[in-house]
Biopython code that builds the backbone (N, CA, C, O; Angstrom):
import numpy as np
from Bio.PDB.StructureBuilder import StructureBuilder

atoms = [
    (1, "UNK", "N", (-50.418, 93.728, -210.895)),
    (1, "UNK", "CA", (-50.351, 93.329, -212.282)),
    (1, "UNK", "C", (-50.967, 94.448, -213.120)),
    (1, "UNK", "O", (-52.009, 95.088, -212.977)),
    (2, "UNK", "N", (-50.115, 94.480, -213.930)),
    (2, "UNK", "CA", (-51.025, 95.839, -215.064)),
    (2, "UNK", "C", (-51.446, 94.779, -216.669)),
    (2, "UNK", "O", (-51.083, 93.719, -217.180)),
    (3, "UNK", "N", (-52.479, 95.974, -216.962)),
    (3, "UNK", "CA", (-52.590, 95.316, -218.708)),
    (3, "UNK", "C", (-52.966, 96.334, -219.278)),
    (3, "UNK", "O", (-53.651, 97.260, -218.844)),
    (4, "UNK", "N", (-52.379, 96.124, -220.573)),
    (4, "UNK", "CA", (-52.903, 96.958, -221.511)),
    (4, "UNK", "C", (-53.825, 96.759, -222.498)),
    (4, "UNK", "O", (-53.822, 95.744, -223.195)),
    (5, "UNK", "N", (-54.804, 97.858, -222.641)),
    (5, "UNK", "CA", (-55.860, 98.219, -223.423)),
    (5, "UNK", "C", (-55.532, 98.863, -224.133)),
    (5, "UNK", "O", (-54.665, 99.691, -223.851)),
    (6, "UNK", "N", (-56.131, 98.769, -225.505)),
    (6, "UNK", "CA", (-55.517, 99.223, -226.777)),
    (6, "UNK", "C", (-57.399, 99.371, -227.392)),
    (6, "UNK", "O", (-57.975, 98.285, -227.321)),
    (7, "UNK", "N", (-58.210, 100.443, -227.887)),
    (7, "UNK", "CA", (-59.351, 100.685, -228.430)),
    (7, "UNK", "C", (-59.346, 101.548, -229.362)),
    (7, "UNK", "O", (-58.567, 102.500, -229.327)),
    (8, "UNK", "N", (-60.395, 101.323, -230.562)),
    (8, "UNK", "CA", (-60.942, 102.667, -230.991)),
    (8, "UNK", "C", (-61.304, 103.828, -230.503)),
    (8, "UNK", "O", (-62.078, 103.865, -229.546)),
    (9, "UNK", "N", (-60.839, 104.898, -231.037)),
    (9, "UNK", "CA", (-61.861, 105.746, -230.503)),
    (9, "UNK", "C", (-62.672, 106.876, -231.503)),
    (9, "UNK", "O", (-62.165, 107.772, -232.178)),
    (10, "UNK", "N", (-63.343, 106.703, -231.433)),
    (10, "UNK", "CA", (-64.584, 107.610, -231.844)),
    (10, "UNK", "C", (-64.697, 109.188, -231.578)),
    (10, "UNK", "O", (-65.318, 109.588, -230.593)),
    (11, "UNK", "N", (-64.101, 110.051, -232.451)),
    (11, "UNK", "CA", (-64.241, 111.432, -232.342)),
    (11, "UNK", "C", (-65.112, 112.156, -233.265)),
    (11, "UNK", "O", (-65.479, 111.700, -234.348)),
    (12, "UNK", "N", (-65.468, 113.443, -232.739)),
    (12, "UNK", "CA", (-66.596, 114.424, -233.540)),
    (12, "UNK", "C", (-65.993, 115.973, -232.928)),
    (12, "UNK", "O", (-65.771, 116.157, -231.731)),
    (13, "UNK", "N", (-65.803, 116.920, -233.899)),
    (13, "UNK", "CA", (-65.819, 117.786, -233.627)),
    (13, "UNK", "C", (-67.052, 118.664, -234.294)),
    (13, "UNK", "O", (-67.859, 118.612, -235.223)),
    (14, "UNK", "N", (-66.534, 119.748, -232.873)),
    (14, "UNK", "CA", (-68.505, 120.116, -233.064)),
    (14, "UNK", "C", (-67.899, 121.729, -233.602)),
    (14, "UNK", "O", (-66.821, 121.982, -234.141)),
    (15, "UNK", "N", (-68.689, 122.386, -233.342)),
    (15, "UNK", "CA", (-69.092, 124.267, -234.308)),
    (15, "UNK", "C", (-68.270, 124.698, -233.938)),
    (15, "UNK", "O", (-67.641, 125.054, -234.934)),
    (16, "UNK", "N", (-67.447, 125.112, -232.625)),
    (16, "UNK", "CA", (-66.307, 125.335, -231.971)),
    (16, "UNK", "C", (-64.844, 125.081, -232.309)),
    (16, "UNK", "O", (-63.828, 125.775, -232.287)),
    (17, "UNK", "N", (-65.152, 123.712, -232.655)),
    (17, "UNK", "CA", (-63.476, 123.223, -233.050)),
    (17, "UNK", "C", (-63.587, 121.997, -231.639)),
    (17, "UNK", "O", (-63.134, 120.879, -231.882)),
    (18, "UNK", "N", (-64.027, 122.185, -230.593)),
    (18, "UNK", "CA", (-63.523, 121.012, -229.702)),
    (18, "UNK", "C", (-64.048, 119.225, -230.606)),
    (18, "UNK", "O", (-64.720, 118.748, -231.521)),
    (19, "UNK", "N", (-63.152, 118.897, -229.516)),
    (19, "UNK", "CA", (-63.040, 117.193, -229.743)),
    (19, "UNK", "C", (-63.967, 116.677, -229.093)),
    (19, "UNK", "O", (-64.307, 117.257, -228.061)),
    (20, "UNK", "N", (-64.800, 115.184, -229.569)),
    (20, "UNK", "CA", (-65.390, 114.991, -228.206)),
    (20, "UNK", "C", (-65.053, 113.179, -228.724)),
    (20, "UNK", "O", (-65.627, 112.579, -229.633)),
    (21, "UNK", "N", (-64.146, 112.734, -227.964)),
    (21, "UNK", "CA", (-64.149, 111.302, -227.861)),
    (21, "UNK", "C", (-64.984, 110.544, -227.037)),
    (21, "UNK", "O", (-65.275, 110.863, -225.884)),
    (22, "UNK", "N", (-65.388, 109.498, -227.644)),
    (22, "UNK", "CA", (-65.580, 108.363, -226.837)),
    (22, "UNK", "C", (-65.430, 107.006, -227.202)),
    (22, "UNK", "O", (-65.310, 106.903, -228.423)),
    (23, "UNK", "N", (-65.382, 105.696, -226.474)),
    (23, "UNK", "CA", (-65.269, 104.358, -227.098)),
    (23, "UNK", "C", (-66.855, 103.599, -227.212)),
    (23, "UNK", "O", (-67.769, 103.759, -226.404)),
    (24, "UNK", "N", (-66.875, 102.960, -228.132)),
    (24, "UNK", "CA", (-67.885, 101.386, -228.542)),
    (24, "UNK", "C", (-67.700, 100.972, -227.240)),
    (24, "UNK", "O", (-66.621, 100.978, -226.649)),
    (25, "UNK", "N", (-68.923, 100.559, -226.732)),
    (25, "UNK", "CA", (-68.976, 99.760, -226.140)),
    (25, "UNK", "C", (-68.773, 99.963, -224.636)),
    (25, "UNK", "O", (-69.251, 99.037, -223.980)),
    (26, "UNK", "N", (-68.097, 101.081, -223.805)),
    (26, "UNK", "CA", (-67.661, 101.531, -223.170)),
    (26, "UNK", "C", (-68.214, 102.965, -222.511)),
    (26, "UNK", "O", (-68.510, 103.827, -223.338)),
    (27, "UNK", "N", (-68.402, 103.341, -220.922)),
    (27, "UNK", "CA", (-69.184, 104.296, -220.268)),
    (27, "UNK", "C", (-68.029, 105.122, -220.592)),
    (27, "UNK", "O", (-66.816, 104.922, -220.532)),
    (28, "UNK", "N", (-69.166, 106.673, -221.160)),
    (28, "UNK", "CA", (-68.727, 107.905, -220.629)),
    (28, "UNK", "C", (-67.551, 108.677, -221.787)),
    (28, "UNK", "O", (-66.678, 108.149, -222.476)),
    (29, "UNK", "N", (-67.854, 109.748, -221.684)),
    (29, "UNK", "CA", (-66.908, 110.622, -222.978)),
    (29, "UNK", "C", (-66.420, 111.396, -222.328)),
    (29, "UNK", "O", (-66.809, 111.521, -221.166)),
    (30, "UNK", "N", (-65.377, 112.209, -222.847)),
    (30, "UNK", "CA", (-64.697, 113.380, -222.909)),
    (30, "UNK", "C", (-64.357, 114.398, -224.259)),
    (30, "UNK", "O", (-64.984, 114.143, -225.287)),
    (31, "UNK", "N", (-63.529, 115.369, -224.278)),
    (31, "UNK", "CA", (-63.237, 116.030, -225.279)),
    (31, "UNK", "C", (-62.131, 116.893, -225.101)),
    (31, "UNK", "O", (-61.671, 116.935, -223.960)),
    (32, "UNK", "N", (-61.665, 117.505, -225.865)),
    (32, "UNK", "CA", (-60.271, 118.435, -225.505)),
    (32, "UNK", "C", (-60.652, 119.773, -226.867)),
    (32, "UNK", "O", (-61.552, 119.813, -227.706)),
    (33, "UNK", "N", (-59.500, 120.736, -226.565)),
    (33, "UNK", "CA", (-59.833, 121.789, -227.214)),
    (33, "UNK", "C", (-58.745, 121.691, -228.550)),
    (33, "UNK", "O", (-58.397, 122.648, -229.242)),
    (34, "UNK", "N", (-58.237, 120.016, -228.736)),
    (34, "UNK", "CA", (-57.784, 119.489, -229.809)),
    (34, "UNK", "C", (-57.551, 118.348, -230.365)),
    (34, "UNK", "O", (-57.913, 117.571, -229.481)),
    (35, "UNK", "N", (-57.260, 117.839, -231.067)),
    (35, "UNK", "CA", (-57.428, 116.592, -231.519)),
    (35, "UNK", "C", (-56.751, 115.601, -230.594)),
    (35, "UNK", "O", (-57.139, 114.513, -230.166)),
    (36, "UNK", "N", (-55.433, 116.403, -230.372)),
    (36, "UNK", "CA", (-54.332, 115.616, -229.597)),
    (36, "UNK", "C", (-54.618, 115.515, -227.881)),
    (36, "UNK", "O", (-54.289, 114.610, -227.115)),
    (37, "UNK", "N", (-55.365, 116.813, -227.587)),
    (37, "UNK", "CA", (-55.726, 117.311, -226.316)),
    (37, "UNK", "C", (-56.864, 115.919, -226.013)),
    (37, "UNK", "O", (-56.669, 115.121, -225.096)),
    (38, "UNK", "N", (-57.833, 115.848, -226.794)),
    (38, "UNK", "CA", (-59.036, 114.738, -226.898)),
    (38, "UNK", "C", (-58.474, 113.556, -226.509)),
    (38, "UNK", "O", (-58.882, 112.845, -225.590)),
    (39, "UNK", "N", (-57.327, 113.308, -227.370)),
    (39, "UNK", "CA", (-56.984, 111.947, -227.768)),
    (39, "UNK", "C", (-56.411, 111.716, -226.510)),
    (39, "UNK", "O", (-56.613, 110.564, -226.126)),
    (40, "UNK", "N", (-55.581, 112.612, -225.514)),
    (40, "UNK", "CA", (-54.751, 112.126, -224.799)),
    (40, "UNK", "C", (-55.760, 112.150, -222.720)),
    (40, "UNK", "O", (-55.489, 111.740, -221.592)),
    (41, "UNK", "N", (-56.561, 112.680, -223.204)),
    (41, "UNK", "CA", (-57.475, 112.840, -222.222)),
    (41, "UNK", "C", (-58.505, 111.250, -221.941)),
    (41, "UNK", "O", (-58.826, 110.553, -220.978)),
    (42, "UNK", "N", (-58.741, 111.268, -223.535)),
    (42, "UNK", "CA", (-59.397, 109.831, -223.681)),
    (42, "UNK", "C", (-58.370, 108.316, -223.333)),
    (42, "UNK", "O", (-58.974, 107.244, -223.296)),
    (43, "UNK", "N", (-57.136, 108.324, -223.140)),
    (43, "UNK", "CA", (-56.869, 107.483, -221.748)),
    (43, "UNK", "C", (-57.174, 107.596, -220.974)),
    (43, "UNK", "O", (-57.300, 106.415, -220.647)),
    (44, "UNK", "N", (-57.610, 108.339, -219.868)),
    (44, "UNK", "CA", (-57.867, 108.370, -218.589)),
    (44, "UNK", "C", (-59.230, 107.955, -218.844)),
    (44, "UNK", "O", (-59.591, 107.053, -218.088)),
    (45, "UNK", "N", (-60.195, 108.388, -219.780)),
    (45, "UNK", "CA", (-61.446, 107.975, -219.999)),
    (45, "UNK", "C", (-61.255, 106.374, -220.046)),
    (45, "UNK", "O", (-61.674, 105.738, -219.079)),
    (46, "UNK", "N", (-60.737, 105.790, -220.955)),
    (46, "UNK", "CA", (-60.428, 104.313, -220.989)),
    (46, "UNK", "C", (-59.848, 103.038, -219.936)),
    (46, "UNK", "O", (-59.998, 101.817, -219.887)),
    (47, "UNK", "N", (-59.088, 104.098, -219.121)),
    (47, "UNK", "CA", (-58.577, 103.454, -217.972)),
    (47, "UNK", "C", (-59.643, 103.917, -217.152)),
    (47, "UNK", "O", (-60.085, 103.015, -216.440)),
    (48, "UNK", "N", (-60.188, 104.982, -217.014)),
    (48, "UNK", "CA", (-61.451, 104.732, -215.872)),
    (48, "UNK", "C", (-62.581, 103.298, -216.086)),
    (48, "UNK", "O", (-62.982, 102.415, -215.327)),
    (49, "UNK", "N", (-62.841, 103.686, -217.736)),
    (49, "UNK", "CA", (-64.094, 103.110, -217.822)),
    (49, "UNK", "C", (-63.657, 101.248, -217.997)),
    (49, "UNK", "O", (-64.561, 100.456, -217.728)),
    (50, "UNK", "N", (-62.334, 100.706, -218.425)),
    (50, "UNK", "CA", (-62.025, 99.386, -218.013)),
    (50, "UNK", "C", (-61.908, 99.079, -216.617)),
    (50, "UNK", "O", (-62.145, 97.912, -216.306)),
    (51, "UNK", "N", (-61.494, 100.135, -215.436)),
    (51, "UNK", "CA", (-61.488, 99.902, -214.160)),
    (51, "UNK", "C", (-63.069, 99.699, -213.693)),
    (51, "UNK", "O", (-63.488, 98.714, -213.083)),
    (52, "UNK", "N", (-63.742, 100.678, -214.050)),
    (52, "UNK", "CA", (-65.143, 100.423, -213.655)),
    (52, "UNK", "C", (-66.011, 98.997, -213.974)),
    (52, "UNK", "O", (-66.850, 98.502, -213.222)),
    (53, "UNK", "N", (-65.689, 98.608, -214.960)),
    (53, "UNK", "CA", (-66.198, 97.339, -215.442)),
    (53, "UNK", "C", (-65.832, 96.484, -214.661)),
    (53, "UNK", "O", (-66.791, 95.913, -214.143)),
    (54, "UNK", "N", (-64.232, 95.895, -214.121)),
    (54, "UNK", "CA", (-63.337, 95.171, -213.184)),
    (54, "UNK", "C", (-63.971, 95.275, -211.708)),
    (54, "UNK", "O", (-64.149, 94.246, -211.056)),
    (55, "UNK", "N", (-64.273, 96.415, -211.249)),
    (55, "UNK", "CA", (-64.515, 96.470, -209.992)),
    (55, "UNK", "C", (-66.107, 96.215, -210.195)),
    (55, "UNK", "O", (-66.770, 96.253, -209.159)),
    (56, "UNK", "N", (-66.506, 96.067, -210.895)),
    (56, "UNK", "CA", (-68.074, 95.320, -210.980)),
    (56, "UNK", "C", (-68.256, 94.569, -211.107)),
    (56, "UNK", "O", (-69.448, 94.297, -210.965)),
    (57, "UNK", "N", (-67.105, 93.190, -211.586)),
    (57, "UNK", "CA", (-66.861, 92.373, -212.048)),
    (57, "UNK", "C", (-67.566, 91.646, -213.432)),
    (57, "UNK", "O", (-67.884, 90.499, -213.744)),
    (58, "UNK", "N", (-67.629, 93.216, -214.177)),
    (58, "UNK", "CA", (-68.447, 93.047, -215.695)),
    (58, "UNK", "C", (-67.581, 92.400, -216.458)),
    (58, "UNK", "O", (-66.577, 91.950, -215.906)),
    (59, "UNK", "N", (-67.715, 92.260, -217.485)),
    (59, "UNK", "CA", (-66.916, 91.439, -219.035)),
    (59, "UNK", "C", (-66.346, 92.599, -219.325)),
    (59, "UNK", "O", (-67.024, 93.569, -218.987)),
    (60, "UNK", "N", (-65.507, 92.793, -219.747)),
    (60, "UNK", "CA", (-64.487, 93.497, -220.460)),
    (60, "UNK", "C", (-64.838, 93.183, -222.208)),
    (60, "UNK", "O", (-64.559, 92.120, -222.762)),
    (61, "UNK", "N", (-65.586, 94.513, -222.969)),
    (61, "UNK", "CA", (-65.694, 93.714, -224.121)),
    (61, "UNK", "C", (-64.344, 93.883, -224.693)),
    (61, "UNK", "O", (-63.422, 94.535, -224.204)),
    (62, "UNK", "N", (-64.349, 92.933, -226.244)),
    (62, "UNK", "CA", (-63.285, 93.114, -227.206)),
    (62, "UNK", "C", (-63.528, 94.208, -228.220)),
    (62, "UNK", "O", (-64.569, 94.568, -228.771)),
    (63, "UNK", "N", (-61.805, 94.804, -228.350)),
    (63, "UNK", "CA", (-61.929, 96.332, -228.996)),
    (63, "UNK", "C", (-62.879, 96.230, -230.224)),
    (63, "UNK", "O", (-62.254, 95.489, -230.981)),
    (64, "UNK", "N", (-64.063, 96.571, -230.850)),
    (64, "UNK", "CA", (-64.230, 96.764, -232.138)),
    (64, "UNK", "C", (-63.334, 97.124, -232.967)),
    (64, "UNK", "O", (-62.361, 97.778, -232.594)),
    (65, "UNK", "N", (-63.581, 96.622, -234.691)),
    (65, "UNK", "CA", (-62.291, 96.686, -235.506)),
    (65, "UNK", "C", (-62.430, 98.364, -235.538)),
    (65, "UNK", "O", (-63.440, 99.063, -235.621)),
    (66, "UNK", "N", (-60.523, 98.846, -235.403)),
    (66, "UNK", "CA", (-60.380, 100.224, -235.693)),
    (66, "UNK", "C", (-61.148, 101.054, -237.213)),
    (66, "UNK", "O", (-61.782, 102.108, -237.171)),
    (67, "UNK", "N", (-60.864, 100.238, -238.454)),
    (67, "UNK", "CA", (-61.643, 100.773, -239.252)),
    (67, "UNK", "C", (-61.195, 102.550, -239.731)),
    (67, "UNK", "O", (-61.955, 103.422, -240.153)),
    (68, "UNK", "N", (-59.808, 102.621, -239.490)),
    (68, "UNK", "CA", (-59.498, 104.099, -239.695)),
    (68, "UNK", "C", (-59.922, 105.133, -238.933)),
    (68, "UNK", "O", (-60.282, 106.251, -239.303)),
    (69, "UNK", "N", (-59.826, 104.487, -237.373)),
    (69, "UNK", "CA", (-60.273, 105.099, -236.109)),
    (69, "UNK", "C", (-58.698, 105.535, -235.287)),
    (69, "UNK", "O", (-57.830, 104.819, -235.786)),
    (70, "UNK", "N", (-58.264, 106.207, -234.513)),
    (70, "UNK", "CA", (-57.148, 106.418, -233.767)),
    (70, "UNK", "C", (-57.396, 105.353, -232.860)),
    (70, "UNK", "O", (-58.542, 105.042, -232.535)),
    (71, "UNK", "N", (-56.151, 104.648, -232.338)),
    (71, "UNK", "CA", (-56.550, 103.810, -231.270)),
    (71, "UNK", "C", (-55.569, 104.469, -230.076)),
    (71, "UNK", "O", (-54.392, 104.829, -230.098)),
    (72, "UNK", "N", (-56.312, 104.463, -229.315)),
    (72, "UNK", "CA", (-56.088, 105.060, -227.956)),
    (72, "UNK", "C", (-55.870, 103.257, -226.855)),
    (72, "UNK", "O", (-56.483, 102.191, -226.813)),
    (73, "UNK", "N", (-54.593, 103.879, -226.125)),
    (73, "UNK", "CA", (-53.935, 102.899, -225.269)),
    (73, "UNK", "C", (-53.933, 103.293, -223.916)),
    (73, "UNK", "O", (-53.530, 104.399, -223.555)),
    (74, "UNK", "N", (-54.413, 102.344, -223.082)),
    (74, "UNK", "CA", (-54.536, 102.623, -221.310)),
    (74, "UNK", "C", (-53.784, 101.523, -220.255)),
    (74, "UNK", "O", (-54.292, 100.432, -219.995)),
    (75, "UNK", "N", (-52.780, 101.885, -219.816)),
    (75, "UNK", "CA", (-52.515, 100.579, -218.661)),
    (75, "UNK", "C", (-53.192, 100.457, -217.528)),
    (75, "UNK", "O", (-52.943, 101.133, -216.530)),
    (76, "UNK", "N", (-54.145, 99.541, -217.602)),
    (76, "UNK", "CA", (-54.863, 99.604, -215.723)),
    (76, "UNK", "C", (-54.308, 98.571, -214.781)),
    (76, "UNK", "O", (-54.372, 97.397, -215.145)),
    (77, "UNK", "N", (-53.710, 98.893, -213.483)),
    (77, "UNK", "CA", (-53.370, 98.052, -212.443)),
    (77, "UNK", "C", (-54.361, 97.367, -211.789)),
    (77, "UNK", "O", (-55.170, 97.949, -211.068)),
    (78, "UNK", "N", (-54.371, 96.340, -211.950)),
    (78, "UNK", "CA", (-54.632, 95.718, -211.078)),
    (78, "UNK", "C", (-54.255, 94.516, -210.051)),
    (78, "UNK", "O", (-53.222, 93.859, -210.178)),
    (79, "UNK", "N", (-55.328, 94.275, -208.888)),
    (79, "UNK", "CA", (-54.917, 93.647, -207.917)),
    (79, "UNK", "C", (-55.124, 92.353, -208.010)),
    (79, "UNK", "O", (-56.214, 92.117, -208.531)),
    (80, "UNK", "N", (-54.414, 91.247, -207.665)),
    (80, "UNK", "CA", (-53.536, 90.092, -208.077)),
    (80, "UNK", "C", (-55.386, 89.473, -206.495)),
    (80, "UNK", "O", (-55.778, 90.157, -205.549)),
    (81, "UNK", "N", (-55.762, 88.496, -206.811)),
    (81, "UNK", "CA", (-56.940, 88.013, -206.009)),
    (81, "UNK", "C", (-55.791, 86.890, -204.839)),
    (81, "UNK", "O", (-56.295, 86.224, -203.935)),
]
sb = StructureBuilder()
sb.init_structure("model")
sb.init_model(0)
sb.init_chain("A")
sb.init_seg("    ")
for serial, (resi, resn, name, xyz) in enumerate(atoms, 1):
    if name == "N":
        sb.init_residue(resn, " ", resi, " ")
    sb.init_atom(name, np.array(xyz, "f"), 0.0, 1.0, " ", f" {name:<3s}", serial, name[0])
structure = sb.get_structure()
């Protein structure tokens, strides 16, 4: 079974020009050497960090409101109990 995650995400670029995303609520960041590079990296960040929660059997929080944030989308598989 898969589902989709749909979140804010939270970017800053720093002195350089890189991206550095991350989500509310959610382990662990990344960044890219562009907005789009960031943005598309930060799925795998999102699908890691909803898998990690699942296999811990943590709560999954709910997305905070976007608020004129990009929302970044992840499908994670999972296994049927």
């Amino acid at each position: 079974m898969s589902t989709r995650y749909r979140y804010p995400a939270n970017l800053e670029i720093d002195s350089t020009g890189a991206v550095s995303v991350w989500f509310d609520d959610l382990p662990g960041a990344t960044f890219g050497k562009t907005e789009a590079e960031a943005l598309l990296r930060a799925q795998a960040l999102l699908a890691t960090g909803i898998e990690m929660l699942i296999e811990d059997s943590a709560a999954i929080p709910l997305p905070a409101p976007a608020n004129g944030r990009p929302i970044v989308e992840a499908v994670v598989e999972t296994a049927l109990a």
